[in-house]
N, C-alpha and C positions, 0 to 999 in steps of 0.2 A: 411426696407421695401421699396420694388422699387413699389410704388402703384402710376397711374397717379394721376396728380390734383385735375381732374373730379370727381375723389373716393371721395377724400377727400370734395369738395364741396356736393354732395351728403351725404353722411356721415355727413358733418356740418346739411345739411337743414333739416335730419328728428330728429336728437339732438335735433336744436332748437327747430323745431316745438314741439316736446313731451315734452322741457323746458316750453313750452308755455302752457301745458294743465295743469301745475300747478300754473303759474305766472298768467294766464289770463285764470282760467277755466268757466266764464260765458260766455263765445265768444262758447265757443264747449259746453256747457251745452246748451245755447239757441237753436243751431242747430240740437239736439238728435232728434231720431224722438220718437215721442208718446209711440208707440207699443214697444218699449224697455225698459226696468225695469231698476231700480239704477242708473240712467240717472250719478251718480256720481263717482259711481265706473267705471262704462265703461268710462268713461273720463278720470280718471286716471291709468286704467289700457291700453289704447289707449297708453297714454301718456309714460308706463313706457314701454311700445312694440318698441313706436318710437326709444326713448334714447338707450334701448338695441339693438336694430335693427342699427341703426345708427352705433354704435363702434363694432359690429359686421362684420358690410361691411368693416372696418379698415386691415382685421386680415385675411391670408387666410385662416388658418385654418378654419374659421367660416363663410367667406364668401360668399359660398352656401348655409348653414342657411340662411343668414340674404337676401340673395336675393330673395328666393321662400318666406323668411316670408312677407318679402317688398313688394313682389307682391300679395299672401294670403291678408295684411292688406288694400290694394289700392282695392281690389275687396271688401272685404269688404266694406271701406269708400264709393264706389260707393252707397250704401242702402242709405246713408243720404244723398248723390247727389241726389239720383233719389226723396229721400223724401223731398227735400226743393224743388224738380219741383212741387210737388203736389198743392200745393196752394198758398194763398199770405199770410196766416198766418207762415206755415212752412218755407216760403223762409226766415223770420227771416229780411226781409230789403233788402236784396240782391237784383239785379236788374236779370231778368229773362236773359238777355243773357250772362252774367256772371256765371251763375247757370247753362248753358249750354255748356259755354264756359269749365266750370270746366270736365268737361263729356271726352273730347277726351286728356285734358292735365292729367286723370289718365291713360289712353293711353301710352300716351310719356314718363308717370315715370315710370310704367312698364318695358315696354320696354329701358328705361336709365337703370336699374335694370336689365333686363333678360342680356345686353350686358356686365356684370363681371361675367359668367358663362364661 
């Protein structure tokens, strides 16, 4: 595989993170928003999107998959952005410009993402 670094870092960071919605699932269960059911299973079905998405981007064959998924799941995760703006119960702790800051860096991984098409 002649794949830049970049991939591979990429590739590592939504692994991880989806490693983390098993290792540490009250951190994304706290942040669910309300109006969503099974607040457990969408956490680790979140989780098992990332890990396949992740080794996904590895592979050319699949790596159109996994970039329109990668960018499908970041529009998604925007919902719980926009839902921990809503109040100071739902920000869960988080400090409000953080929670906004978060807003234009799905932006940036988007677009990290649309750039291996």
């Amino acid at each position: 595989m002649n794949n830049p670094w970049h991939l591979y870092v990429m590739a590592a960071l939504y692994i991880m993170a989806g490693i983390l919605h098993f290792l540490k699932p009250k951190i994304y269960l706290r942040i669910m928003p309300r109006y969503l059911p099974n607040h457990k299973l969408l956490v680790a079905l979140s989780g098992v999107a990332e890990i396949v998405l992740g080794i996904t981007l590895l592979f050319e064959s699949t790596r159109v998959f996994a970039v329109y998924g990668i960018i499908a799941m970041l529009l998604v995760f925007l919902l719980v952005h926009f839902y921990m703006l809503s109040g100071e119960k739902e920000s869960a702790g988080f400090p409000k410009w953080l929670l906004i800051l978060r807003l234009p860096l799905q932006v940036l991984l988007m677009a990290w993402a649309y750039w291996y098409l």
